[in-house]
MIVOVEX-44932 format. One record per residue (C-alpha): x, y, z; residue number from 1; residue in one letter. Coordinates in steps of 0.25 Angstrom, whole numbers, plus 5000, padded with zeros to 4 digits. Each point is the difference from the previous one (the first is absolute). Layout:
# MIVOVEX-44932
ATOM     x     y     z  pos  code
ATOM     X     Y     Z  NUM     A
...
***
This chain:
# MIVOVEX-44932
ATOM     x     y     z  pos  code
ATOM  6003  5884  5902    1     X
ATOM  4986  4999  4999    2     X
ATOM  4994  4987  4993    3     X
ATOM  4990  5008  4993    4     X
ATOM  5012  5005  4992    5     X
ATOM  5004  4987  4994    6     X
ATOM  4988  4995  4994    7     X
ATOM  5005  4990  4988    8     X
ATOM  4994  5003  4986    9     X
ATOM  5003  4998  4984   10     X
ATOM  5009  4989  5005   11     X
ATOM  5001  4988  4991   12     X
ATOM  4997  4986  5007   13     X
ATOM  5011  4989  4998   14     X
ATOM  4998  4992  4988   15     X
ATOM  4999  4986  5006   16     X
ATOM  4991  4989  5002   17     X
ATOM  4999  4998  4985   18     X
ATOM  5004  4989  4989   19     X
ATOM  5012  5005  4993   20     X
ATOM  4999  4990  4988   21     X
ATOM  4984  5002  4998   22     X
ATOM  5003  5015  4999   23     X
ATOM  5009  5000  4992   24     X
ATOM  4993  4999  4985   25     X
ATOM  5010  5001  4993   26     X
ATOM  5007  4989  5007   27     X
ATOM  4986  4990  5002   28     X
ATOM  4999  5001  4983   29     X
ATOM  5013  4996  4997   30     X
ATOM  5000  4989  5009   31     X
ATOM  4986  4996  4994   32     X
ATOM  5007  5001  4986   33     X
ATOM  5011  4992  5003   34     X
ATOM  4996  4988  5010   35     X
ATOM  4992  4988  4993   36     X
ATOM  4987  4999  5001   37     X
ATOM  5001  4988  5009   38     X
ATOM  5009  5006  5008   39     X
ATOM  4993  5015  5002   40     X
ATOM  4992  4997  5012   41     X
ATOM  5010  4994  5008   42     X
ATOM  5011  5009  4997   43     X
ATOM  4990  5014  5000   44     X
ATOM  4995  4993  5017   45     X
ATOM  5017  4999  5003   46     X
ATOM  5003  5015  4995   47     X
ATOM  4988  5003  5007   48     X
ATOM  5004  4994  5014   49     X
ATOM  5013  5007  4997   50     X
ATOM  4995  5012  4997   51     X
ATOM  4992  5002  5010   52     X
ATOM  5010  4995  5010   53     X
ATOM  5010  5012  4992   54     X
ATOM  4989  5010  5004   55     X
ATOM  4997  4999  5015   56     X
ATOM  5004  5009  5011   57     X
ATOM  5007  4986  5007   58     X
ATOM  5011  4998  4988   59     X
ATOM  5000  5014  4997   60     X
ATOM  5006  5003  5013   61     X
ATOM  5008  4989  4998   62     X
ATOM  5007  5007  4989   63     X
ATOM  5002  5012  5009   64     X
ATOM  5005  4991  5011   65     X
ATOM  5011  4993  4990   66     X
ATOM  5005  5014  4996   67     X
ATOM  5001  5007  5013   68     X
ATOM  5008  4989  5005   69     X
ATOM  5011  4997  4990   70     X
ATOM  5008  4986  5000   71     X
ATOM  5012  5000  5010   72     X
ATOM  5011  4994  4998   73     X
ATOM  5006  4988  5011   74     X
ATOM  5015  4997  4996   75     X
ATOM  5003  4995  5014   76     X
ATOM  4992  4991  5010   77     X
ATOM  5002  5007  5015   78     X
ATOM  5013  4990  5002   79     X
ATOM  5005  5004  4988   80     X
ATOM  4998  4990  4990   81     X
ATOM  4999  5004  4986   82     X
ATOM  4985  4998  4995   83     X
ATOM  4997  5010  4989   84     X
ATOM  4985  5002  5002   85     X
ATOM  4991  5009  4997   86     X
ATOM  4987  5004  5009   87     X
ATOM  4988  5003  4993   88     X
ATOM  4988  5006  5007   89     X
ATOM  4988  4991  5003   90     X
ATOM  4993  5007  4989   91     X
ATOM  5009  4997  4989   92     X
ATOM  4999  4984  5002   93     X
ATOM  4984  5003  5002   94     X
ATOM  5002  5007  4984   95     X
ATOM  5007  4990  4996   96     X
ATOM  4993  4987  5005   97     X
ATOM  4987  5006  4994   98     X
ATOM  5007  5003  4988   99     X
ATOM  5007  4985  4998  100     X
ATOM  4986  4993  5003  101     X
ATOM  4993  5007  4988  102     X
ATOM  5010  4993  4991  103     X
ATOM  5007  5012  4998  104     X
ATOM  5014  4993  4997  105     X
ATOM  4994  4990  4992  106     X
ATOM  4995  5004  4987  107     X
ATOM  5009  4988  4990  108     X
ATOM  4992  4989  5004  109     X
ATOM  4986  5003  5001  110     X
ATOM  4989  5002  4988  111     X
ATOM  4999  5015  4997  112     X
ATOM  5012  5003  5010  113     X
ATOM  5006  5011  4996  114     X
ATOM  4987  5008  4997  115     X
ATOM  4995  4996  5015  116     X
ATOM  5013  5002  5006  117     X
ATOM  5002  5015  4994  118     X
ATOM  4987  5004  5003  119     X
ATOM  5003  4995  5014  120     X
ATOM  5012  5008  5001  121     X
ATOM  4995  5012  4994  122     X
ATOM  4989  4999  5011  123     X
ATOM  5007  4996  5013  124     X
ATOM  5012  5010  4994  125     X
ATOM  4990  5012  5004  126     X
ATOM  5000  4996  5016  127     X
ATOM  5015  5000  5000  128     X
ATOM  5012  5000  4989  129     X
ATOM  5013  4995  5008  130     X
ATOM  4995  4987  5002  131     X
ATOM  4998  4998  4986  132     X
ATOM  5013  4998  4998  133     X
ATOM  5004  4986  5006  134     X
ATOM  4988  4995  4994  135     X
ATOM  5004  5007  4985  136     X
ATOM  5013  4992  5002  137     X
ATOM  4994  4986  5005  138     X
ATOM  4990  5000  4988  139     X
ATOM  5010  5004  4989  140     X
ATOM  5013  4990  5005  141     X
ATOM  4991  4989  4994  142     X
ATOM  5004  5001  4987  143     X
ATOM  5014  5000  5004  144     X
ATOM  4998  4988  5005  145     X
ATOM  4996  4992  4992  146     X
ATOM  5012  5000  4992  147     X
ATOM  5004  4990  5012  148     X
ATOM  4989  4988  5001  149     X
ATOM  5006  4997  5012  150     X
ATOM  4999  5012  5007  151     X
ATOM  4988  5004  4995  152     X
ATOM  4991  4987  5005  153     X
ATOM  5007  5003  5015  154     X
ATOM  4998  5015  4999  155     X
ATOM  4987  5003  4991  156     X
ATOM  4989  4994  5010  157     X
ATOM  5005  5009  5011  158     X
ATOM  5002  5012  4992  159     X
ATOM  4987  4999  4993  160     X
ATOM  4994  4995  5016  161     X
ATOM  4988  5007  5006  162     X
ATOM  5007  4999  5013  163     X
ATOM  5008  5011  5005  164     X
ATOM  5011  4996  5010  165     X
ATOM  5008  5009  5005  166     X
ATOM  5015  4997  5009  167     X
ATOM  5013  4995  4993  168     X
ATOM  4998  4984  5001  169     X
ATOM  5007  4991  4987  170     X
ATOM  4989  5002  4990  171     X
ATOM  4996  4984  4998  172     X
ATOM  4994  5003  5015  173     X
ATOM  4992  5010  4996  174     X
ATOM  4985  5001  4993  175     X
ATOM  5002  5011  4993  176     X
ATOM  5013  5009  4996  177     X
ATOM  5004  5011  4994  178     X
ATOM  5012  5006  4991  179     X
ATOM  5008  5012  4999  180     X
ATOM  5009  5005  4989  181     X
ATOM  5015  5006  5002  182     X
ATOM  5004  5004  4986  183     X
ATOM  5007  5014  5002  184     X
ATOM  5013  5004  5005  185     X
ATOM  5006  5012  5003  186     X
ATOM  5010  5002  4989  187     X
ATOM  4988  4997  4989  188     X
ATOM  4987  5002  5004  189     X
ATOM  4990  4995  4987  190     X
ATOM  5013  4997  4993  191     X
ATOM  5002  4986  5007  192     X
ATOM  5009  4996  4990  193     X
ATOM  5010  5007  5009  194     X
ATOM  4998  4993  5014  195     X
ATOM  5011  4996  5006  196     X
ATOM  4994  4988  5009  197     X
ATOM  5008  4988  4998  198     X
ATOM  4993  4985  5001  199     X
ATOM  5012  4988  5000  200     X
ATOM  4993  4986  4997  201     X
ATOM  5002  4990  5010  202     X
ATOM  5000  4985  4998  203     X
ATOM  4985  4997  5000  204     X
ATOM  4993  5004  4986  205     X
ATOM  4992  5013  4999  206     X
ATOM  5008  5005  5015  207     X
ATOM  5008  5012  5000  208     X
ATOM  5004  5008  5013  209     X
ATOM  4998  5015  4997  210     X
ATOM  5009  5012  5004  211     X
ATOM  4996  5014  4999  212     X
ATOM  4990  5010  5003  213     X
ATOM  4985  5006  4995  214     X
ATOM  4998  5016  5001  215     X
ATOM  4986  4997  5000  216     X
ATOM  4993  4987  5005  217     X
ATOM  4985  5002  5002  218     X
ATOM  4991  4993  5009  219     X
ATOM  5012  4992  5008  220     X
ATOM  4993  4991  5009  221     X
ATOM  4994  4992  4988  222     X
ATOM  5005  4987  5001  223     X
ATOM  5006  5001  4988  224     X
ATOM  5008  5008  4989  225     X
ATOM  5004  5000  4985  226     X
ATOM  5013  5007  4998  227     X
ATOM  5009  5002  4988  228     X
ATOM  5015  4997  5005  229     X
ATOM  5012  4998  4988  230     X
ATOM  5003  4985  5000  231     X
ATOM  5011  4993  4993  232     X
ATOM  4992  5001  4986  233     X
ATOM  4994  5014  5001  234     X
ATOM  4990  5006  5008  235     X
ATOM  4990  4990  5006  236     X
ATOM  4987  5000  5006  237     X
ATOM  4999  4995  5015  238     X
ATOM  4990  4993  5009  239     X
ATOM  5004  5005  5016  240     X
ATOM  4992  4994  5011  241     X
ATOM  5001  5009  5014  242     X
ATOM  5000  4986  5008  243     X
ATOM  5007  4989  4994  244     X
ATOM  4994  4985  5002  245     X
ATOM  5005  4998  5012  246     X
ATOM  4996  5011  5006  247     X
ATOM  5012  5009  5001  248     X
ATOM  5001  5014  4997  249     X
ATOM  5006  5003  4984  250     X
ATOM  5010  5010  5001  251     X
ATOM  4989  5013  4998  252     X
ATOM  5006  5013  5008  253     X
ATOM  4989  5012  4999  254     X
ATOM  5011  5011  5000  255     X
ATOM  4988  5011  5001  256     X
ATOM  4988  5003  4996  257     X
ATOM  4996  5011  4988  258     X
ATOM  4994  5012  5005  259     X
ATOM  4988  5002  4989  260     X
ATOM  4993  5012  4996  261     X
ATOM  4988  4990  4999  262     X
ATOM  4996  4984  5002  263     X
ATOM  5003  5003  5013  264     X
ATOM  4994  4987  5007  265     X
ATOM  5008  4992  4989  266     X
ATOM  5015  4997  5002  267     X
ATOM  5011  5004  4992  268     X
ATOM  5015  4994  5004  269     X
ATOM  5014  4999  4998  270     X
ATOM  5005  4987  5001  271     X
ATOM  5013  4992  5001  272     X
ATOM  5003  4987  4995  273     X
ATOM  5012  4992  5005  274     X
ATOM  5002  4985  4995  275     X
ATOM  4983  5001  4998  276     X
ATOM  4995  4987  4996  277     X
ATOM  4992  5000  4988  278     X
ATOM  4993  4992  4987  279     X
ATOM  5003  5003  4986  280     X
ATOM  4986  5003  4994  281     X
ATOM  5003  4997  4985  282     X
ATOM  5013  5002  4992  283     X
ATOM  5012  5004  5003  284     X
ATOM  5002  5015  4994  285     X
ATOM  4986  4999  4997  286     X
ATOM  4997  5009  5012  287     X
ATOM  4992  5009  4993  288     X
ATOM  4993  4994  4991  289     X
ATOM  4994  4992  5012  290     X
ATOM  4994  5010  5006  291     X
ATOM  4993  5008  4989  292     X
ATOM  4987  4994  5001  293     X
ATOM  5002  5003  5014  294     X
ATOM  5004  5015  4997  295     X
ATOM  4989  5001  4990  296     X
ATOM  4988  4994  5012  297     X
ATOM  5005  5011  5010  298     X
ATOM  4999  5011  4989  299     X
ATOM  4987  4997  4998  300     X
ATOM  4997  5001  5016  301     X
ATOM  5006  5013  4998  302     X
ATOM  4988  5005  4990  303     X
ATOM  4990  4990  5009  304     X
ATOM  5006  5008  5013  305     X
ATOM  5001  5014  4993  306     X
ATOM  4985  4998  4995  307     X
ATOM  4997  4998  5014  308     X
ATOM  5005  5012  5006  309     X
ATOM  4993  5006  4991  310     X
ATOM  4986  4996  5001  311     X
ATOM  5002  5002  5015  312     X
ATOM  5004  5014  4998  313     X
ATOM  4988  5004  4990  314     X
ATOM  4990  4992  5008  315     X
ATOM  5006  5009  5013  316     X
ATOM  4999  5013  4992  317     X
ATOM  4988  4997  4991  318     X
ATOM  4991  4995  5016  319     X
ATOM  5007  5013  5006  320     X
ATOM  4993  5010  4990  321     X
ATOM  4987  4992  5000  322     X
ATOM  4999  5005  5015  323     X
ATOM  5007  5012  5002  324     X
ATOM  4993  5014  4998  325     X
ATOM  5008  5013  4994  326     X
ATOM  4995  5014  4995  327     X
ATOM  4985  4996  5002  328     X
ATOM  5000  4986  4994  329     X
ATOM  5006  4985  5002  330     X
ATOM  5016  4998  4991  331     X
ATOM  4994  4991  4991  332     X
ATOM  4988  5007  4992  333     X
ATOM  5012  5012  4998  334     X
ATOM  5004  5001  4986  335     X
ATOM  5014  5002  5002  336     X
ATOM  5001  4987  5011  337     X
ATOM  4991  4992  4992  338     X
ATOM  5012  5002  4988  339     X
ATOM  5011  4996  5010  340     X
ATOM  4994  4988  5007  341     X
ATOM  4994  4996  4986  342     X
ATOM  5015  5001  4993  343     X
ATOM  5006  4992  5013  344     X
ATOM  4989  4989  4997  345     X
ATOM  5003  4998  4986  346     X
ATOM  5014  4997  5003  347     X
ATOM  4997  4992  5011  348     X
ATOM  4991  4991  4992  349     X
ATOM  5011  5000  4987  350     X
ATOM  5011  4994  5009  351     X
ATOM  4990  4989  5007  352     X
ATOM  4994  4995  4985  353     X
ATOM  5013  4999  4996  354     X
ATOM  5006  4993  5013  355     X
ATOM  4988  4991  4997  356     X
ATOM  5004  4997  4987  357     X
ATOM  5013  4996  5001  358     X
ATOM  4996  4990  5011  359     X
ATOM  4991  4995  4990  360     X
ATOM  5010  4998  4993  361     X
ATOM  5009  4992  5008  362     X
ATOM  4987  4990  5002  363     X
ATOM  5000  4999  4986  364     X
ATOM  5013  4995  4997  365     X
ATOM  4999  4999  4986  366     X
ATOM  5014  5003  4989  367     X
ATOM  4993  5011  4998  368     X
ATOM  4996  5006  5013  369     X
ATOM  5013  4997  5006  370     X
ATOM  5007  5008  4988  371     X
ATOM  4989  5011  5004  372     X
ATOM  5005  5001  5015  373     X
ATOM  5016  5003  4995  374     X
ATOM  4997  5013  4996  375     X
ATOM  4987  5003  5005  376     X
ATOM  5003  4997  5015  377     X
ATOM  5013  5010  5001  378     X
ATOM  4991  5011  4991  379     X
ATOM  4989  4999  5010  380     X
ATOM  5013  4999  5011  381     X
ATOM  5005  5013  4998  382     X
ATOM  4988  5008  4997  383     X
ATOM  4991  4994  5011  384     X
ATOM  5009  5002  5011  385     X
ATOM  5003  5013  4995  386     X
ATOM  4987  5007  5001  387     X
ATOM  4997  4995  5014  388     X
ATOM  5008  5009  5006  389     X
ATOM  4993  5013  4995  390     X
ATOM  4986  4994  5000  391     X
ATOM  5002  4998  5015  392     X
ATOM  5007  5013  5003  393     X
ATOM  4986  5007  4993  394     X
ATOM  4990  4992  5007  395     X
ATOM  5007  5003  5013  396     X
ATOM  4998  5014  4995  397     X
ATOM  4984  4998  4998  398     X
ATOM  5001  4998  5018  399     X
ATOM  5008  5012  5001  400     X
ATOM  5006  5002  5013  401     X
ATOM  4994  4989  5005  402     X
ATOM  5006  4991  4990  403     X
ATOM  5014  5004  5004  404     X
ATOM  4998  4995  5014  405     X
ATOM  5003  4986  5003  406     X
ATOM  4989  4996  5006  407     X
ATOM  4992  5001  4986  408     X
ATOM  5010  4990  4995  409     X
ATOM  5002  5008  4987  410     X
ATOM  5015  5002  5005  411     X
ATOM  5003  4985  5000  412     X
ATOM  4993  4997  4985  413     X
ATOM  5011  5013  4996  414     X
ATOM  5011  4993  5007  415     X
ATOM  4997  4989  4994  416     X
ATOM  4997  5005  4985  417     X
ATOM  5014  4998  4995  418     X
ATOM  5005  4987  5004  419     X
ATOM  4995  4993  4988  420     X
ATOM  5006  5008  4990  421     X
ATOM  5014  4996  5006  422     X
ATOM  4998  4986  5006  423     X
ATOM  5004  4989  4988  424     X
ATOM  5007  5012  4991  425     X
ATOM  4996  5017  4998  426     X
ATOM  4995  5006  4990  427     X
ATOM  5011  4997  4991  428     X
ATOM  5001  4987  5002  429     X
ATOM  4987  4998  4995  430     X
ATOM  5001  5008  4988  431     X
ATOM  5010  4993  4996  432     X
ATOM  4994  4987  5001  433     X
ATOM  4991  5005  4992  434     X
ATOM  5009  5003  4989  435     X
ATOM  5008  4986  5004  436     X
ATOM  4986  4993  4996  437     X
ATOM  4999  5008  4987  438     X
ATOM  5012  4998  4995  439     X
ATOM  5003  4986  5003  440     X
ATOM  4986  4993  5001  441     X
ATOM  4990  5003  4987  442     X
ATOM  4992  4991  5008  443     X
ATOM  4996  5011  5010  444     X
ATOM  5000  5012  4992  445     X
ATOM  4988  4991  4990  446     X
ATOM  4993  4996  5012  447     X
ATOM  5000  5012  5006  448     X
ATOM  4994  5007  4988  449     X
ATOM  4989  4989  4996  450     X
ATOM  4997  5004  5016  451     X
ATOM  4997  5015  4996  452     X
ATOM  4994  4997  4987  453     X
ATOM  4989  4992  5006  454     X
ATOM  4994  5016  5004  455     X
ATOM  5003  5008  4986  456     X
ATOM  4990  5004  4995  457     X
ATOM  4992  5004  5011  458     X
ATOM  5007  5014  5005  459     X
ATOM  5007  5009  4989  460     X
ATOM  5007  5006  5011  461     X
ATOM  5006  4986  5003  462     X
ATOM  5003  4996  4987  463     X
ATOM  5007  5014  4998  464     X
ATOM  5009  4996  5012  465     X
ATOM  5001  4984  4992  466     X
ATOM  5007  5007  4989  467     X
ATOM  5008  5010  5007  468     X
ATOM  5004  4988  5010  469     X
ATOM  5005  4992  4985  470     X
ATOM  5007  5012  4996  471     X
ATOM  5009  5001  5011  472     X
ATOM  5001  4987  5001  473     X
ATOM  5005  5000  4984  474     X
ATOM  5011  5011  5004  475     X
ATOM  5012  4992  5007  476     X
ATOM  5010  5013  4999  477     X
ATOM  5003  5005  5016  478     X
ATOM  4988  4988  5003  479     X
ATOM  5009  4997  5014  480     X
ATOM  4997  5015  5002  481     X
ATOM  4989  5000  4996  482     X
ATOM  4996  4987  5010  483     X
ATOM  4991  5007  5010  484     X
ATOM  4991  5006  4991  485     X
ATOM  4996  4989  4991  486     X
ATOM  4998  4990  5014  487     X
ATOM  4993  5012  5005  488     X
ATOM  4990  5000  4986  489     X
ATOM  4998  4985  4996  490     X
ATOM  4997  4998  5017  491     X
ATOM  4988  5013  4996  492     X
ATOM  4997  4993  4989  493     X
ATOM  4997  4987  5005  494     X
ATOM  4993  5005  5011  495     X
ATOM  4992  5009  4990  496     X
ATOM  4996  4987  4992  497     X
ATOM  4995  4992  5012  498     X
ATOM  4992  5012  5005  499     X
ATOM  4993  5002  4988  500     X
ATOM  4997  4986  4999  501     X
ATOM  4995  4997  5014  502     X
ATOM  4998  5012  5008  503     X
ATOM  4987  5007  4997  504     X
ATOM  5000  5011  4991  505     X
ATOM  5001  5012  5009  506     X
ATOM  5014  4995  5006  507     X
ATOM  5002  4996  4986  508     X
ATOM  4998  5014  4996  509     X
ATOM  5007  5007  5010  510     X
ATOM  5014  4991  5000  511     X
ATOM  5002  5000  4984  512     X
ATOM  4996  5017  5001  513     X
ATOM  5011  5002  5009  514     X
ATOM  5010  4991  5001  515     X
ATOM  5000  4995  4985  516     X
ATOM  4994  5013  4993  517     X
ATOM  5007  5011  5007  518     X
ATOM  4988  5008  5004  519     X
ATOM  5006  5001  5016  520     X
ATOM  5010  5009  5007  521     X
ATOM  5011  4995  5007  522     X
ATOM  4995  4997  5015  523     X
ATOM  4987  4993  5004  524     X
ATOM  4986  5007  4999  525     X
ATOM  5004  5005  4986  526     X
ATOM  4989  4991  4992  527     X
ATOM  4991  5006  4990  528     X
ATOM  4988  5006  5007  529     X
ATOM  4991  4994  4990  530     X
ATOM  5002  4986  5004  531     X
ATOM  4991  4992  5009  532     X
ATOM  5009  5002  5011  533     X
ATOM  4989  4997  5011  534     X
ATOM  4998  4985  4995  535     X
ATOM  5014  5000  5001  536     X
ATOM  5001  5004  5015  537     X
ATOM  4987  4990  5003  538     X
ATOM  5005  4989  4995  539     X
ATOM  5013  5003  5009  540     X
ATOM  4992  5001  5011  541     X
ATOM  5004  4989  5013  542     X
ATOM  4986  4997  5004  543     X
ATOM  4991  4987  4999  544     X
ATOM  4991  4999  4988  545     X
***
């Protein structure tokens, strides 16, 4: 074929080369809102290193790399010795060792961690989500922790470590080190009450061999686990170490590994525990209330992650219209494209004020902020993570063919899009948080309110959705029924209120119109023509400013 005949035009240039937090506005203010003024500089130089780190074409093909080449699993060394490893590519531990020197496991113990720390994740998430993973579970396992002094002053400095070390070596021996969680099992899945794995105490306080299995293990060459096993006196919360101190293997068979429909380069496993050493981590039968402040960290990681994924899909979308042409002018000065990647924005910048704001929230650490979070962290939980997926699936859309071929990684972001509406509980599991919180902590349902009340008075539409929101809420007939839709509406109205108090009044506009007023069809690109959808679009746009 003659090269005359493939002259390459209307092509869209890779978005790269570009500072993914500086970009991101949304993201910039709220980090500005919530970090200390004698902080701000500090923290706005490391999200910049990160971000633009997040944004070049070296890590970005990282994340390519990590997915193209899954982890394999090494049960057996070549003579035949059991070893229960699992190969990562080189890019995953690159991912991961830029991710653990950021400080993005260590948010408990640092001025303004949290804020810092999600922003970091909702940044580096973009470049690749599978790896997020290991780092959700190191940073979250800290609370847990502490419910042991003694096991928290050995493992806290190397889970909160800048040092990423990766091999199985006894964990005291390592600079830095990170945790896994085995909490399902087959028969029960969220209901861990029902698991079947059996820990008998031996002599030595606090020591338990366990015996059972986990239907799914994430992450398994972390250098540690928390499980839930049924001891003598009810279900317990355990500390597993894959190396013991003396350098021997624990009992850990990797039976296989899941075969996802996304988070590829992240494993997933099946595991086998027979006569495991472990450490009690708090009470006897106490097993779940020890986690739940770990359970609540990684549901907020779940909105951080979702928010991510979708900033990277509308930045992609919204930087692919700006240079493509159609029917004699460029996507984005098109009425119809402008509506779609304006509506897309909006909920992009929704879910990253309010992931922002819940991480405020933990910085916080007031009675009442922490009353806040109980029914504010699974409202935002199960809303967040439940828009990603058809924001991302539209934004690949905008692309149009192009968008469904892997190389313009849209297919990954898709792939990815539900995991966080399943990981640490579904839908229903959230909603019924909800009502859990409603029903048995005033505290949280006060604190919420005061929260949305700081904005009445500034948008009708908002306080028309206030009311309604108190009337439902006044109605307990059918209420468990009833579970999705009020998590669904008090999630809208909290992200309504923190809009119209902090976003400018365009976006403002636009959200309470059609998410809190009505005035919107069912899909994306339904908003009122009469809005300012073009600020909109702008102030979603992914370039330096």
């Amino acid at each position: 074929m003659a090269a005359t005949t493939h002259t390459v035009s209307n092509q869209v240039p890779p978005l790269t080369g570009y500072d993914v937090f500086a970009t991101d506005r949304a993201l910039f203010e709220a980090v500005q809102r919530h970090t200390s003024p004698e902080l701000l500089a500090g923290v706005r130089g490391e999200l910049g290193e990160l971000g633009r780190a997040a944004g070049s074409a070296q890590v970005q093909e990282w994340g390519t790399q990590a997915n193209a080449n899954p982890p394999v699993l090494r049960s057996h060394d070549r003579y035949g010795h059991r070893i229960d490893e699992v190969e990562f590519h080189p890019a995953w531990h690159r991912l991961l060792g830029h991710a653990v020197g950021a400080g993005l496991t260590n948010a408990w113990g640092r001025p303004g961690g949290h804020v810092r720390r999600a922003a970091g994740f909702l940044v580096w998430t973009q470049a690749e989500a599978g790896h997020g993973c290991p780092l959700s579970m190191t940073h979250a396992a800290v609370p847990a922790l502490r419910t042991d002094p003694e096991l928290a002053a050995a493992w806290e400095p190397l889970l909160t470590s800048p040092v990423y070390e990766r091999g199985l070596r006894p964990a005291g021996r390592k600079a830095g080190a990170l945790l896994g969680m085995g909490m399902t099992e087959k028969q029960g899945g969220t209901d861990v009450r029902a698991n079947t794995t059996r820990a008998e105490p031996l002599a030595a306080a606090g020591e338990y061999l366990l015996t059972g299995h986990k239907w799914f293990c994430s992450a398994p060459m972390s250098d540690g686990f928390l499980v839930l096993a049924q001891a003598p006196g009810g279900l317990t919360c355990f500390l597993l170490p894959r190396v013991l101190p003396d350098g021997t293997r624990n009992p850990f068979a990797i039976q296989r590994l899941k075969d996802k429909l996304g988070n590829r380069s992240n494993a997933s496993a099946e595991v086998e525990f027979d006569g495991t050493w472990a450490r009690r981590v708090g009470e006897e039968g106490r097993g779940v209330r020890t986690i739940i402040e770990m359970v609540a960290a990684t549901r907020l990681d779940c909105v951080v992650g979702s928010a991510a994924l979708m900033r990277q899909a509308v930045a992609q979308a919204i930087h692919h219209c700006t240079y493509r042409s159609a029917f004699g002018g460029v996507l984005i000065e098109k009425p119809l494209m402008r509506n779609v990647l304006a509506d897309l924005a909006l909920e992009s910048e929704a879910a990253t004020v309010l992931a922002m704001r819940l991480a405020a929230a933990y910085d916080d650490g007031s009675e009442s902020e922490l009353a806040f979070l109980r029914i504010a962290v699974p409202a935002a939980k199960y809303w967040v993570t439940k828009r990603c997926t058809p924001l991302v699936g539209e934004a690949l859309e905008c692309l149009g063919g192009n968008g469904y071929v892997e190389e313009s990684g849209m297919p990954r972001l898709l792939r990815e899009a539900p995991l966080n509406s399943i990981w640490e509980g579904a839908g229903n599991v959230q909603a019924l948080d909800v009502l859990r919180a409603l029903q048995r902590e005033p505290m949280a349902l006060n604190a919420f309110l005061q929260e949305v009340g700081r904005a009445r008075g500034a948008d009708h539409r908002l306080d028309g959705a206030i009311r309604d929101m108190l009337t439902e809420l006044a109605d307990l007939d059918g209420i468990e029924a009833r579970a999705r839709r009020l998590a669904e509406r008090m999630a809208l109205v909290l992200q309504g209120s923190l809009l119209v108090r902090w976003a400018p009044p365009e976006v403002a506009d636009a959200f309470c119109a059609s998410r809190l007023g009505g005035d919107r069809g069912a899909g994306f690109g339904t908003l009122p023509h009469t809005l300012d959808l073009a600020s909109v679009v702008e102030r979603a746009r992914p370039v330096a400013r």
